[in-house]
C-alpha positions as CSV (number, residue, x, y, z in Angstrom):
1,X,2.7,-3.8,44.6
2,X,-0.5,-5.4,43.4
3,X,-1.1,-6.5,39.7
4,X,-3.0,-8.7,37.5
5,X,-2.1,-9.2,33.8
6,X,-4.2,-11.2,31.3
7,X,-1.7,-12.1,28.4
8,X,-1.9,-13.6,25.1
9,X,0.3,-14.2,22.1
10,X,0.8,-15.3,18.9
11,X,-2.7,-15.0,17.3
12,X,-2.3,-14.9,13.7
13,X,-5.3,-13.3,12.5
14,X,-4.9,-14.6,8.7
15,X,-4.7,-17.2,6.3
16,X,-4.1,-20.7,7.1
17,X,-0.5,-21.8,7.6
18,X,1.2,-24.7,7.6
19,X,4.8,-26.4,8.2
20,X,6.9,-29.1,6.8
21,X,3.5,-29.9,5.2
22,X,1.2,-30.1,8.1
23,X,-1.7,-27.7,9.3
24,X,0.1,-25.8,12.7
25,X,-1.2,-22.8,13.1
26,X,-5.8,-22.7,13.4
27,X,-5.8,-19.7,12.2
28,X,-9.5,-19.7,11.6
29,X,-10.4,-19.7,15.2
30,X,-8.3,-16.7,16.0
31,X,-11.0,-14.5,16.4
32,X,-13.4,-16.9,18.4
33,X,-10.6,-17.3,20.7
34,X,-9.6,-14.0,20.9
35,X,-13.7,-12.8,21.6
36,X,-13.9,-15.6,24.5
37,X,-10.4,-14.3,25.9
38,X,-12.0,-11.2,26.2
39,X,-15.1,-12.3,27.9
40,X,-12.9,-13.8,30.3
41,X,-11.0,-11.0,31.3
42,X,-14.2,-8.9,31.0
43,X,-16.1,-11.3,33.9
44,X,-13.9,-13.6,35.2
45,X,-10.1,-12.2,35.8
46,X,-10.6,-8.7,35.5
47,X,-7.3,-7.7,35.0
48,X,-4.8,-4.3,36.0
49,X,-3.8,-4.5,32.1
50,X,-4.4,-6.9,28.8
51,X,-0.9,-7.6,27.3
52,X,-0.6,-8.7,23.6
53,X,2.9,-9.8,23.1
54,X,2.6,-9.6,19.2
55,X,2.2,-11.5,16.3
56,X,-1.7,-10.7,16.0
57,X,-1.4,-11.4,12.5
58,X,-0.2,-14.4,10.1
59,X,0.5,-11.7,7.3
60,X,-0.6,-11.2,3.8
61,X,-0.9,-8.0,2.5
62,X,-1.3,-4.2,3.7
63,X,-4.4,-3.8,3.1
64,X,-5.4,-6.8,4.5
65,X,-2.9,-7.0,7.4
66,X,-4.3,-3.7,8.8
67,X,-8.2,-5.0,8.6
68,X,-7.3,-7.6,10.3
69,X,-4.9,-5.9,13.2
70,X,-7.9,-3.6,13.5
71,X,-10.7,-6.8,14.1
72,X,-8.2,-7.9,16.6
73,X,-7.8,-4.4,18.6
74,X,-11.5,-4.5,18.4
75,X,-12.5,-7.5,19.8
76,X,-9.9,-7.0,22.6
77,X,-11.4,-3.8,23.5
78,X,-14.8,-5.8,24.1
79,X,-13.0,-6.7,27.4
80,X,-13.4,-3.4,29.2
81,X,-9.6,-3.2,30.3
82,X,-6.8,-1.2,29.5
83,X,-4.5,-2.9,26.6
84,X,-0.6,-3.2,26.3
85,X,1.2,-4.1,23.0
86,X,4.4,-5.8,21.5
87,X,5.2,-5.8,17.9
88,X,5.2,-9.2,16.9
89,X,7.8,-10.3,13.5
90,X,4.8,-11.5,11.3
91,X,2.9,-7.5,12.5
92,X,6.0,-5.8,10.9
93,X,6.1,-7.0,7.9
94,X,3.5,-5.1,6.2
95,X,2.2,-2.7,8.7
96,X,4.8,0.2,9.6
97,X,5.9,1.5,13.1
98,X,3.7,4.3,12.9
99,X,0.8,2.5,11.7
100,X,0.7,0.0,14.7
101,X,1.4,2.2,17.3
102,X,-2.0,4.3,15.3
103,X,-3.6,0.7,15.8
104,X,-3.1,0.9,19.4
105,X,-4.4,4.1,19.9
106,X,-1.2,5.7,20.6
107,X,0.4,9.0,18.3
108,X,4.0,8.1,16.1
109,X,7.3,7.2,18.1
110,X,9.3,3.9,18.6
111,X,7.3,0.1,19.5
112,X,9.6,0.4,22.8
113,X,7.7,1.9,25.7
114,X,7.5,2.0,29.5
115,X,4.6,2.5,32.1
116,X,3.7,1.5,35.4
117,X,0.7,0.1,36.8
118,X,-0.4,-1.2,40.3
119,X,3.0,-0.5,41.7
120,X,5.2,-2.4,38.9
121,X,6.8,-0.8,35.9
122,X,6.3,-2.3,32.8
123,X,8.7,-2.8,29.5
124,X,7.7,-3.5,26.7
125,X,11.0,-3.9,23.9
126,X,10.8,-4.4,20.0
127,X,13.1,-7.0,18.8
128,X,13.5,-7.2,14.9
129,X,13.4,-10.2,13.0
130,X,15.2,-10.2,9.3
131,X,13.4,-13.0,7.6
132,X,15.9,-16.1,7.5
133,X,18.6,-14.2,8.8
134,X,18.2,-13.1,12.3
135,X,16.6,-11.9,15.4
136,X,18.5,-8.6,17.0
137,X,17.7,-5.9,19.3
138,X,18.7,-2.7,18.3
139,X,21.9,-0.6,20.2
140,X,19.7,2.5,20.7
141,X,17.3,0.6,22.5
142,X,19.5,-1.1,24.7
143,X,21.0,1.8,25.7
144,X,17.6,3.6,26.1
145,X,16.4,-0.2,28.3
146,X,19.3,1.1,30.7
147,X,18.4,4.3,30.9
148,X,14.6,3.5,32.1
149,X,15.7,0.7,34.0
150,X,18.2,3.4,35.9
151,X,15.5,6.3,36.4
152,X,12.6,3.7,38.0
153,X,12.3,2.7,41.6
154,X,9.7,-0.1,40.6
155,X,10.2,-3.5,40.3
156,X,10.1,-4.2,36.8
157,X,8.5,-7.1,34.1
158,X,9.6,-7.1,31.1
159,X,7.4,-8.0,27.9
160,X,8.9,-8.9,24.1
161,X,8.0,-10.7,21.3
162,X,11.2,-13.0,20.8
163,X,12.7,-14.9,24.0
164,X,16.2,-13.6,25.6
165,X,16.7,-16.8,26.9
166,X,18.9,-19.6,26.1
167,X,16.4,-22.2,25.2
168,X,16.8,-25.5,24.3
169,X,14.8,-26.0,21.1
170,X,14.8,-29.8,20.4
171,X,11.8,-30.5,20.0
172,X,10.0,-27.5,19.1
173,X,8.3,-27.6,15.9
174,X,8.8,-24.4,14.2
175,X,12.5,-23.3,15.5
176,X,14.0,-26.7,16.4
177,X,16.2,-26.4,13.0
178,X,15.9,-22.5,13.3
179,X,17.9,-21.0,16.8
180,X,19.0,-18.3,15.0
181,X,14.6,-17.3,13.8
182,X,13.9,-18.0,17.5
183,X,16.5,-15.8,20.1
184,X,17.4,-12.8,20.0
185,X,21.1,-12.7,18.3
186,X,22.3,-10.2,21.7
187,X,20.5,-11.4,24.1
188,X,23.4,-11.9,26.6
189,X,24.0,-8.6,26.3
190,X,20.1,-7.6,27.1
191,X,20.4,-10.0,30.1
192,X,23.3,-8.0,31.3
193,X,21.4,-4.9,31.3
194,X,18.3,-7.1,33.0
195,X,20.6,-8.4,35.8
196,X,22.6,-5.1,36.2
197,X,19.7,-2.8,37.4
198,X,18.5,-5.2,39.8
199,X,15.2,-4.3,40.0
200,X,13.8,-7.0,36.8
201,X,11.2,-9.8,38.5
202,X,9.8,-11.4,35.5
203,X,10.6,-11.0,31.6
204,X,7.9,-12.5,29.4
205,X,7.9,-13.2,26.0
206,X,5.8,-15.5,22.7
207,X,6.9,-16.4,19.1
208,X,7.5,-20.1,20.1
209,X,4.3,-21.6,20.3
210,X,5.1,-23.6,23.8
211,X,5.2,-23.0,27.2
212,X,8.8,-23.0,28.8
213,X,10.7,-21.8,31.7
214,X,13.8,-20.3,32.5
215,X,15.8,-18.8,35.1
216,X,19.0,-17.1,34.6
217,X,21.1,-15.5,37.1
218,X,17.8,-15.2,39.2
219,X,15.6,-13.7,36.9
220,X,12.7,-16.2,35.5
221,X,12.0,-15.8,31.8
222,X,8.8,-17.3,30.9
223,X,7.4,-18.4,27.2
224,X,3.7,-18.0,26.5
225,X,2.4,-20.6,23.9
226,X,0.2,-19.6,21.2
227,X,-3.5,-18.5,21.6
228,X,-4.0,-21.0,17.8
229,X,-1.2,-23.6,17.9
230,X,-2.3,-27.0,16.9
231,X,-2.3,-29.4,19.2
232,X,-2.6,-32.1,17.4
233,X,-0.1,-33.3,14.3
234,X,-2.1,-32.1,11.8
235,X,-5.8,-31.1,10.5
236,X,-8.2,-31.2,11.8
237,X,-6.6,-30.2,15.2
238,X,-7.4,-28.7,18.0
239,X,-6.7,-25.1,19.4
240,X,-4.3,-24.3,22.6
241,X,-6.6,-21.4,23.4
242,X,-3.8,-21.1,26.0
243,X,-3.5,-17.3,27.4
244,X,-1.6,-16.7,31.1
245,X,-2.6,-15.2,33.9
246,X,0.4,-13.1,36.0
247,X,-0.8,-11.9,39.5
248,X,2.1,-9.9,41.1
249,X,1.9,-9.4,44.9
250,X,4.7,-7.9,47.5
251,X,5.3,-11.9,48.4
252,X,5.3,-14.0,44.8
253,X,4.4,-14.0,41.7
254,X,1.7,-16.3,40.2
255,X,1.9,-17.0,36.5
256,X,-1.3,-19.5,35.6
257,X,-1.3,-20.4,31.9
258,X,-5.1,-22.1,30.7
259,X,-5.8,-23.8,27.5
260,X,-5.3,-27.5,26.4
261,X,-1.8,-27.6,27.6
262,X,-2.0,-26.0,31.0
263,X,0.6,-25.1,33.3
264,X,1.7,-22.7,36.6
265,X,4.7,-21.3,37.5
266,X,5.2,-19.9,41.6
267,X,8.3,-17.0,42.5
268,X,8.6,-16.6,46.3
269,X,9.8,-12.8,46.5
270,X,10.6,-13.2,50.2
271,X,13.4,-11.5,51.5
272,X,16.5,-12.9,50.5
273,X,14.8,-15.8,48.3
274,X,14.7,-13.6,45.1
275,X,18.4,-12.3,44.2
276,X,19.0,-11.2,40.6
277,X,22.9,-11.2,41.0
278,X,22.6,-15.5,42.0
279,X,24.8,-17.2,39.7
280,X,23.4,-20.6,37.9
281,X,21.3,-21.1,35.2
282,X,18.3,-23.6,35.4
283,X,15.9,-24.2,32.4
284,X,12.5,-26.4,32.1
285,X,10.6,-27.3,29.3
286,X,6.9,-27.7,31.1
287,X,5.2,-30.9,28.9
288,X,1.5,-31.1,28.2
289,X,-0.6,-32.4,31.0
């Protein structure tokens, strides 16, 4: 297996937005950032595949929501590559199933979808958010997760919107008095299914604005921090810009995260050094450099 992925998440094309009364998200330099992530991958990384693991837009309207899904698509496909996409909570809440999956060039069926590419299969899942209530994953498509899982001889990575970890949130701005906005209500049970086929490497997720790592039971789940997070406390603030970089190779994988808080994260996949049915669960919160 050989693969490159150039990832980004959490965009929020949209209005500006703020929290407990300070500017968080610079949502008016989403599309700057998104243009030079896409020059990057055009000349620089050259990636297998583009994954967007959702929440392009910091939502308004229809209307307005789909203009602005379609100027993200669009400058995205200035990078030349092939693009994956997750359905972000903030991307549902005016713009449809069928209408995203129309924005990604794709014809009417469910957000959930599998493929493989350089010798890896790829997942990508739809986790649902109820606003103030809940984060859940549905039972059809945990059953059809096994299923795909079961029929693959590829190692797998898995890509989602929400994290299936168990996090520890102090700290975090947005979900620190939140748990139940920010994890997936039955995640254990997704981790089962994860752990059971023996064949996951890697999931990947957003939606938390930091950069963290996990690993449970042998599988490393990794958080991507927003491409427009605000760095600083307030206005006038200054951008993450941060995107990852995964490269997947028959002996480790490489996950390279740039922008202002940079960070790297190294899996051996050696023989015996990579065992999805280890017990123990370790978790590190990776602190700006």
């Amino acid at each position: 297996m050989n693969l490159t992925l150039g990832i980004l998440t959490d965009l929020h094309f949209g209005p500006a937005a703020t929290f407990d009364g300070k500017l968080r998200k610079l949502t008016h330099h989403a599309a700057a950032l998104t243009r030079e992530f896409a020059r990057k991958m055009r000349d620089e990384t050259r990636p297998d595949l583009i994954v967007n693991l959702g929440d392009v837009l910091e939502d308004e309207s229809p209307e307005i929501d789909r203009a602005r899904y379609a100027e993200c698509m669009a400058l995205l496909a200035e990078s030349g590559c092939e693009r994956l996409h997750v359905a972000g909570n903030h991307d549902r809440v005016h713009l449809a199933a069928r209408e995203l999956r129309a924005l990604w060039g794709l014809d009417d069926g469910p957000l959930y979808r599998s493929l493989d590419c350089g010798g890896v299969h790829l997942v990508t899942l739809a986790t649902h958010e109820t606003k103030d209530v809940d984060v859940t994953i549905d039972d059809a498509q945990l059953g059809w997760l096994e299923a795909d899982l079961a029929a693959t001889r590829l190692p797998s990575i898995v890509l989602m919107h929400h994290p299936a970890s168990e996090q520890h949130l102090a700290g975090n701005r947005w979900f620190s008095r939140a748990p139940h906005l920010a994890l997936v209500k039955q995640r254990r049970r997704l981790r089962a299914v994860l752990e059971a086929s023996g064949k996951v490497l890697l999931v990947i997720n957003g939606h938390l604005h930091w950069n963290h790592l996990d690993v449970i039971h042998g599988v490393p789940y990794v958080t991507v921090q927003s491409l427009v997070e605000n760095l600083d406390d307030d206005a006038p603030g200054r951008a993450a810009a941060a995107h990852a970089v995964v490269k997947v190779g028959p002996r480790r994988i490489s996950i390279e995260v740039a922008g202002g808080e940079p960070c790297r994260y190294q899996f051996e996949l050696d023989a015996g050094s990579f065992d999805t049915k280890r017990d123990g669960v370790s978790s590190m919160k990776v602190p700006p450099t």
